[in-house]
C-alpha positions in Angstrom: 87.3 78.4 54.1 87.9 78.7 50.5 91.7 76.8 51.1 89.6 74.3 52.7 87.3 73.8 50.1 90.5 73.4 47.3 91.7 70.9 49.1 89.1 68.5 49.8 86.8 69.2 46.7 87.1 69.6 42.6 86.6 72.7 42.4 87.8 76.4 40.9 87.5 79.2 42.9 86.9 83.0 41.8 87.5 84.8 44.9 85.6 88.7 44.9 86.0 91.4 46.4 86.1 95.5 46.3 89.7 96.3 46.2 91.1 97.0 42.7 94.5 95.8 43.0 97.4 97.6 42.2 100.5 96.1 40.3 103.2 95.0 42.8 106.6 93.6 42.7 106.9 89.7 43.3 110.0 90.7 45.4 107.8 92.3 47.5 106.1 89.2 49.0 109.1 88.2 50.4 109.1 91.2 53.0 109.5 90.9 56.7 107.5 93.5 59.0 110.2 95.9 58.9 110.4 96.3 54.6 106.8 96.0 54.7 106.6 99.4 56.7 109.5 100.7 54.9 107.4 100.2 51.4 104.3 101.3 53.1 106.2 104.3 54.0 108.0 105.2 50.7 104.1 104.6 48.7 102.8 107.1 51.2 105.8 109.9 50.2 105.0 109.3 46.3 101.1 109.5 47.1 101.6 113.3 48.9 103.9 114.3 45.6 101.0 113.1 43.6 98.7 115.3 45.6 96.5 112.0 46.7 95.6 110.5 50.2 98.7 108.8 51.5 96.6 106.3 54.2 94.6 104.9 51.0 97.4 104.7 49.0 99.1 102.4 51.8 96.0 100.6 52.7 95.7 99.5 48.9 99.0 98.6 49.1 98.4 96.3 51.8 95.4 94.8 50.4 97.0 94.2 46.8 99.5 92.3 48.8 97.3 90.6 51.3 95.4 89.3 47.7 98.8 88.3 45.7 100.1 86.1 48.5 96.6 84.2 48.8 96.7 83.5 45.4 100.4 82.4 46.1 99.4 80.2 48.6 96.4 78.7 47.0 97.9 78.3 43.9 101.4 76.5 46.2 98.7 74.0 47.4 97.5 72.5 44.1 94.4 74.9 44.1 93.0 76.8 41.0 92.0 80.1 42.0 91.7 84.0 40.9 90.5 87.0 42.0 87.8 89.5 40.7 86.9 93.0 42.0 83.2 94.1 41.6 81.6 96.2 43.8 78.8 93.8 44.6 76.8 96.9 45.7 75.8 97.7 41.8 73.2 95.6 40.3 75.0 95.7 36.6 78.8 95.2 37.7 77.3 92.2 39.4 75.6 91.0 36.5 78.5 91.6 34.2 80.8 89.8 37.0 78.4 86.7 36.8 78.6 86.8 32.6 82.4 86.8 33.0 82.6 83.9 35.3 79.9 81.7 33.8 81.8 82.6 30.0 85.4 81.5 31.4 84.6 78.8 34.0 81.0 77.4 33.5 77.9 77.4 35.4 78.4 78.7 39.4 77.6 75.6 41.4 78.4 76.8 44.8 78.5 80.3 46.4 80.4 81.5 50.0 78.8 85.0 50.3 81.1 86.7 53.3 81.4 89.9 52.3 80.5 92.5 54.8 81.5 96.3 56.3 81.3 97.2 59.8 81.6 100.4 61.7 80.0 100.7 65.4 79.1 103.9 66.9 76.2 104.8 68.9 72.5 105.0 67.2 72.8 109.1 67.5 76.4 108.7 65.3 74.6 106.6 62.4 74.6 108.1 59.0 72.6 107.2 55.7 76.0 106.8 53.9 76.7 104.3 56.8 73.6 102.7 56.7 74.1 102.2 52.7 78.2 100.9 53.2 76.7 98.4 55.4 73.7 96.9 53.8 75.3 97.0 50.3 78.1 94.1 50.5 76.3 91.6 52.5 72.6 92.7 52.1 72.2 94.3 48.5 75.2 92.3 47.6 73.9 88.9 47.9 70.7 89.9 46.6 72.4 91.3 43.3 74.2 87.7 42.9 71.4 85.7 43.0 69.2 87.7 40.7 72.8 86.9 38.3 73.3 83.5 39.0 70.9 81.0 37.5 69.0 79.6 39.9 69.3 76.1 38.6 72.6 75.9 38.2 73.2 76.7 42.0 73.9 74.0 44.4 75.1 75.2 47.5 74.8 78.6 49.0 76.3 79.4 52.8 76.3 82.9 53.6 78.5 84.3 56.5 76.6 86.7 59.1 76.9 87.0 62.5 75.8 86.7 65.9 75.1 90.6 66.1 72.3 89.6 63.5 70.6 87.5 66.1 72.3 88.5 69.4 72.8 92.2 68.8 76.1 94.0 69.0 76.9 97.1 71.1 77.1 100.1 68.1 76.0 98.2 65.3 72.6 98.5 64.9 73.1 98.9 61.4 75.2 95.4 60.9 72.8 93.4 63.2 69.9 94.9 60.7 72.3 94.2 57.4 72.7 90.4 58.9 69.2 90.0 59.8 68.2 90.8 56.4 71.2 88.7 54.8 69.3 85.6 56.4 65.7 86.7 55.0 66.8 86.9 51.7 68.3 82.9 52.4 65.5 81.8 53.3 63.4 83.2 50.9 65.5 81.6 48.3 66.0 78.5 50.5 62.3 78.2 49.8 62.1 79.4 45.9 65.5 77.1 45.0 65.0 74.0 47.2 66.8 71.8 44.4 70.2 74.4 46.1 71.4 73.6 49.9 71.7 77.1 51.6 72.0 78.3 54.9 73.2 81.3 56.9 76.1 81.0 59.4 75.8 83.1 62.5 79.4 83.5 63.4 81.2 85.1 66.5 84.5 86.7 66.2 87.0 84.8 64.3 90.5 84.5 65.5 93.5 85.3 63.5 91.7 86.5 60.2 88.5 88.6 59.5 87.0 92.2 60.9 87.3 91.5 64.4 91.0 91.3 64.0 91.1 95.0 63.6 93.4 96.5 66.1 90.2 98.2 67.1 87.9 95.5 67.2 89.7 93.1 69.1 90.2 95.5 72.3 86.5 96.7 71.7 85.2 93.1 71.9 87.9 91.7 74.7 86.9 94.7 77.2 83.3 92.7 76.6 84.8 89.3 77.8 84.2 88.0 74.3 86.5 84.9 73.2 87.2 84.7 70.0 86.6 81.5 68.0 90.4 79.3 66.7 89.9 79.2 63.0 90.7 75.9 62.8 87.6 75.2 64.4 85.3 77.6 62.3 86.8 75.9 59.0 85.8 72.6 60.8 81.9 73.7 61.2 82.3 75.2 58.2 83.3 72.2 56.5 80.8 69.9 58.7 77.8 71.3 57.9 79.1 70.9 54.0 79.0 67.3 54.6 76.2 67.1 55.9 74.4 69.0 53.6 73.3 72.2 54.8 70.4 70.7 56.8 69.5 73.5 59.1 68.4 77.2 57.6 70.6 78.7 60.1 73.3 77.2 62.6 74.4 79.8 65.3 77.8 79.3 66.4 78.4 81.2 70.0 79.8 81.4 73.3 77.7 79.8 75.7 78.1 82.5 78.3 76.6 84.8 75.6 73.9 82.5 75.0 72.8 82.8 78.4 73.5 86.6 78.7 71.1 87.0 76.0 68.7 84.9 77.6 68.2 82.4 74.5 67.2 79.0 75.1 69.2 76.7 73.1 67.6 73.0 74.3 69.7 71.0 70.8 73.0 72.6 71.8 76.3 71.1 72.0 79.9 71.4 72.7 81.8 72.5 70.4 85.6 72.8 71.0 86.7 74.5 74.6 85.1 78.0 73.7 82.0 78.0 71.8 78.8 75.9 71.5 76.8 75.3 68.4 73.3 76.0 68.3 70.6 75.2 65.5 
């Protein structure tokens, strides 16, 4: 979504999120699978001399590298972009994030809120430390930003939940709850800022990129019979209701099997590509 909107708009992107890169080779972009494990495997050896956990060593390995070749790629096509990490979970890093920004770039006209965390297990499994990883990117989080941002220089604001948040989702009542409350706060602001276009996308699994892509996630959700979305066409109604202006508070993008499962009526749906239906 953010390529999407450098290509067909002026604009300059910080992208944010929690990982804290660490310094990489440009050589090592240019990996195939096989020296990607081999360098995964070689940071895990110097991470046990060191005494520290080899798996996080490797996984921020693979997210420093997963962030340098978006900016690669971005920046190939033409599109001004950098990355930030803030842990959008404390009220001050967020303000001082915001200060940054708004010093170097200008006023924040527009802001994608997707971050989330997810981890289903049954209600009896749940922990407060669970509860608080969950509600912090995507509830707190948003909240923190637009206590930052001034609300008049704010245009548009599209936040990314999910269709657990109005469907429900087998072991996550914690993530339907932190998407639920992701689309109050929208509103409320929605209401307080109506001079900026917001709205809450309820999305299903993506294909190809985000959490349902997890090894994990994916059998989980096709042992349920759930398709998962192209991503060409969740750019597309991403990028639709953009042009049209954010009309709706909330557009629900969803199977139409699951729809009826879940025994919503949807009587202003339509088609929407082979596998899902959009409903407002």
């Amino acid at each position: 979504c953010a390529a999407a909107l450098g290509r067909t708009r002026a604009v300059r992107l910080v992208l944010v999120g929690s990982t804290e890169p660490v310094r990489i080779e440009p050589d090592w972009l240019a990996l195939d699978a096989a020296g990607r494990r081999a360098l995964g495997g070689k940071i895990m050896a110097e991470a046990r001399e060191r005494a520290t956990d080899p798996r996080l060593a490797r996984q921020s390995l693979e997210k420093s590298l997963e962030i340098a070749a978006t900016l690669e790629k971005l920046a190939g096509s033409g599109i001004d972009a950098r990355y930030v990490a803030c842990n959008l979970g404390d009220a001050a890093a967020v303000q001082q994030l915001v200060n940054q920004i708004t010093r170097d770039l200008g006023p924040i006209r527009g802001l994608v809120h997707g971050a989330g965390f997810e981890s289903a297990s049954s209600f009896g499994n749940k922990t407060v430390a669970g509860l608080r990883a969950t509600l912090g990117p995507k509830a707190a989080g948003l909240w923190h930003l637009l206590q930052a941002i001034a609300p008049e220089s704010l245009r548009h604001l599209m936040a990314f939940g999910s269709t657990s948040g109005r469907l429900g989702g087998y072991g996550q009542a914690d993530y339907s709850l932190a998407n639920e409350l992701m689309a109050k706060i929208v509103d409320r602001f929605r209401r307080s800022a109506p001079s900026c276009r917001s709205t809450v996308f309820h999305w299903p699994a993506w294909d190809e990129v985000g959490m349902a892509t997890r090894p994990e996630s994916r059998f989980a959700l096709e042992r349920f019979g759930i398709r998962f979305m192209p991503l060409a066409e969740g750019v597309a109604h991403f990028l639709a209701e953009l042009a049209a202006g954010l009309p709706e508070p909330e557009v629900l993008i969803a199977d139409p099997a699951r729809i009826a499962a879940a025994g919503t009526s949807s009587p202003r749906t339509s088609q929407a590509g082979d596998a899902t239906a959009r409903e407002r």
